[in-house]
C-alpha positions in Angstrom: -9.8 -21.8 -4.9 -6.5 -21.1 -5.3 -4.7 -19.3 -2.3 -2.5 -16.1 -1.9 1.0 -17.2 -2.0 2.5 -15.2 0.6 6.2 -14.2 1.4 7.4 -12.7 4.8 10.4 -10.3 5.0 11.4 -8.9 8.8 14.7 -9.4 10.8 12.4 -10.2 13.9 11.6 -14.2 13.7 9.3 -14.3 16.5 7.4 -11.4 14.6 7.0 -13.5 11.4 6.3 -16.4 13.2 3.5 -15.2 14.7 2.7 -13.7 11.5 2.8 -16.9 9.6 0.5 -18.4 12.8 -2.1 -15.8 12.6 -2.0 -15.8 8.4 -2.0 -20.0 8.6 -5.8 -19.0 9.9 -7.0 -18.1 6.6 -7.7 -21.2 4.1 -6.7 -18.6 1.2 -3.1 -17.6 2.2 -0.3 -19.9 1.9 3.2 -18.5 3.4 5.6 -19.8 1.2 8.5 -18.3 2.0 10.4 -16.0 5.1 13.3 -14.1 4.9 15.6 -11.9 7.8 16.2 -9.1 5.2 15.7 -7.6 1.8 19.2 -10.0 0.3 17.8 -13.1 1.6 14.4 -12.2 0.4 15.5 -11.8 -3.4 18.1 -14.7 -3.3 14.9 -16.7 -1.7 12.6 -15.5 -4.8 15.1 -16.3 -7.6 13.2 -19.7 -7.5 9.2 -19.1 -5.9 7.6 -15.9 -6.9 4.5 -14.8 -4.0 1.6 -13.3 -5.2 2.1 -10.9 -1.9 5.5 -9.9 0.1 4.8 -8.2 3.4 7.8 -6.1 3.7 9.4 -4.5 6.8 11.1 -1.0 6.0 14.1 -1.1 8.4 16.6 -4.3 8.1 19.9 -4.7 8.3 21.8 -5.3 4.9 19.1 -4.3 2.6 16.2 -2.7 3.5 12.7 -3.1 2.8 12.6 0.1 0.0 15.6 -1.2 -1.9 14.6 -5.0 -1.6 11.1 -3.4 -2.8 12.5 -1.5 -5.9 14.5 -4.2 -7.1 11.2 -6.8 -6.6 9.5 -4.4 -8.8 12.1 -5.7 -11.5 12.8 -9.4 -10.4 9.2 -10.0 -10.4 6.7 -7.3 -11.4 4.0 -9.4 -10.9 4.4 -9.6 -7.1 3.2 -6.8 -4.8 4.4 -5.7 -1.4 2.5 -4.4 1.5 5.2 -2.4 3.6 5.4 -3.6 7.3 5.0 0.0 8.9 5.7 1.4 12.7 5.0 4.4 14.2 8.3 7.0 13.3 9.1 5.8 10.1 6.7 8.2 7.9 9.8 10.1 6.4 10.1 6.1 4.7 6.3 6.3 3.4 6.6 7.6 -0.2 9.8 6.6 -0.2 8.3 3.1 -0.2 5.4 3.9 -2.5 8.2 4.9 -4.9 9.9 2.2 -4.4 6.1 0.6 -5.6 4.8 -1.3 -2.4 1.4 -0.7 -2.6 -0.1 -0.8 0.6 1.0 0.0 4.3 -0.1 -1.9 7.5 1.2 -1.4 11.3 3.0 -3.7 12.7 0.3 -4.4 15.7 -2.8 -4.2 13.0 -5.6 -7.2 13.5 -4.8 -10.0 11.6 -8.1 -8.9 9.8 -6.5 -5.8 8.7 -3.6 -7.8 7.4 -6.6 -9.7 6.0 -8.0 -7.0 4.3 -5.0 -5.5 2.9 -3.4 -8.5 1.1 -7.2 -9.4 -0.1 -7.2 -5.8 -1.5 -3.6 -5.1 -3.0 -4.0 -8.9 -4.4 -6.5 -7.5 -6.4 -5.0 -4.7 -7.4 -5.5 -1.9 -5.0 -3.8 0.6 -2.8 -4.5 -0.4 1.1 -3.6 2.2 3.7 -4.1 1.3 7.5 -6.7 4.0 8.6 -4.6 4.2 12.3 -1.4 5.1 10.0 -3.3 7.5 8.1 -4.7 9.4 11.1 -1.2 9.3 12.7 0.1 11.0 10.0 -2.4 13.3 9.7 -2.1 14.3 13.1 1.7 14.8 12.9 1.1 17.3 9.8 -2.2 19.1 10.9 -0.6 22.3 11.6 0.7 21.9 7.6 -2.2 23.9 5.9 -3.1 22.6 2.3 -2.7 25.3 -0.7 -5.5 23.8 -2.8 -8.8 23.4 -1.0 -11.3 20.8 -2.1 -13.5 23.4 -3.3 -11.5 23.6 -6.2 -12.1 19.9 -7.7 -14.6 19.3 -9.8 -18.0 16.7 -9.1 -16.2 14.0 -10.9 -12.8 14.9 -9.6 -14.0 14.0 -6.0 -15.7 11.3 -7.3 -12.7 9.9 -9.1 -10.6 10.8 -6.0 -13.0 8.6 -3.4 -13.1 5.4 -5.7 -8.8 5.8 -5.3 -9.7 6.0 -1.8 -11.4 2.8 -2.1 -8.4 1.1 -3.8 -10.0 1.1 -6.9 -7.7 0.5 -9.8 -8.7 3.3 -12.8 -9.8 0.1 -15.0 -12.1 0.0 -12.1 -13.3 3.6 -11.7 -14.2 3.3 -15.1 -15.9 0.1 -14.8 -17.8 2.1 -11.9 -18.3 5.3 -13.2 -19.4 4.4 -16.7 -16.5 6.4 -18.4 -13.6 5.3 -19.9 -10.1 4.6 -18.9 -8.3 7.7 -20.5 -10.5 9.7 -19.0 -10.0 8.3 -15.7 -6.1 8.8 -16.3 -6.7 12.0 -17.5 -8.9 13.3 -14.4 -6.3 11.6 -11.9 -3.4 13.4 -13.5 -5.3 16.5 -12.5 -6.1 15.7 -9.1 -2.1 14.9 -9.1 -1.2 18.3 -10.2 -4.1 20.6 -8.8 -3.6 18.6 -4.7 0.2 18.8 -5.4 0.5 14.9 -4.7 3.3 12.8 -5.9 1.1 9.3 -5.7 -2.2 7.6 -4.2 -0.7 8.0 -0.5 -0.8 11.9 -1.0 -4.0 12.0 -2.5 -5.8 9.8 0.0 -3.8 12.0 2.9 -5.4 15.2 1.2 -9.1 13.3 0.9 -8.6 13.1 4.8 -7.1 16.2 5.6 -10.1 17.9 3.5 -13.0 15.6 4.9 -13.8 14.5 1.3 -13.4 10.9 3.4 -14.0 9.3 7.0 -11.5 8.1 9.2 
């Protein structure tokens, strides 16, 4: 089987070597490349492109969301799970903007870490569910406009698959429906929750109980 090429980018070294230890467990991951900040990471991956780039937000010189938006052009094909810690939420969409498509905590399990590049490799959203409920918490007293009440029985169902990290070529797939209409319904759930992206509608699944945590 081919493995997950994997690139590491956080100005701590003994953080990504312990990183790189813990990752060098899996037979399916292959660290090929480290860098201190976002600069040295694209200079780094002018000549290997990862599959995966586990990103830290704050670095010195460039950061992780500018060193993610200009991945997103350098190499579309790669994806970035952001390297989160607790205080840096007013970064989150700022990163999903940016188009990293997951978010773990710095002190996850390595089977989180596991999870997450197994999931956004495949193309999927990964949240950590200990980041999610932080947040939650720090916005509980924040009440939401739009109850759940007022999606519709394949709205929620639509909006639980994106929970999931299904793509919407996989809700279809899932759902028996097609892909316009998937885009169609998840346009809706956009504008009827007030999200901007899948971090705000999985934080309104939660916030509503339409999902576990």
């Amino acid at each position: 089987m081919e493995r997950i090429k994997i690139a590491l980018a956080d100005d701590h070294q003994l953080f990504r070597n312990g990183l790189k230890i813990l990752l060098s467990g899996y037979n399916e991951f292959e660290v090929i490349a480290e860098a201190s900040n976002g600069a040295e990471l694209l200079g780094i991956l002018e000549n290997t492109i990862p599959d995966i780039v586990l990103m830290d937000i704050s670095m010195p010189e460039m950061d992780g969301i500018e060193a993610t938006a200009r991945l997103a052009r350098q190499a579309p094909g790669t994806r970035v799970i952001a390297l989160s810690m607790y205080g840096e939420e007013e970064y989150y969409y700022k990163m999903l903007d940016a188009g990293a498509k997951g978010f773990i905590l710095k002190d996850s399990d390595i089977t989180e870490v596991h999870d997450a590049i197994i999931a956004v490799h495949k193309g999927g959203n990964f949240f950590s569910q200990e980041l999610l409920y932080h947040v939650i918490k720090r916005i509980k007293n924040r009440e939401q406009e739009v109850k759940s009440s007022s999606l519709s029985k394949r709205e929620k169902e639509i909006l639980l698959k994106i929970c999931e990290g299904l793509s919407n070529h996989e809700i279809a797939d899932a759902l028996f429906i097609s892909k316009r209409t998937v885009d169609k319904h998840r346009a809706n759930l956009l504008a009827k929750t007030g999200s901007k992206n899948t971090a705000s509608l999985i934080l309104y699944a939660i916030k509503n109980r339409l999902i576990e945590i």
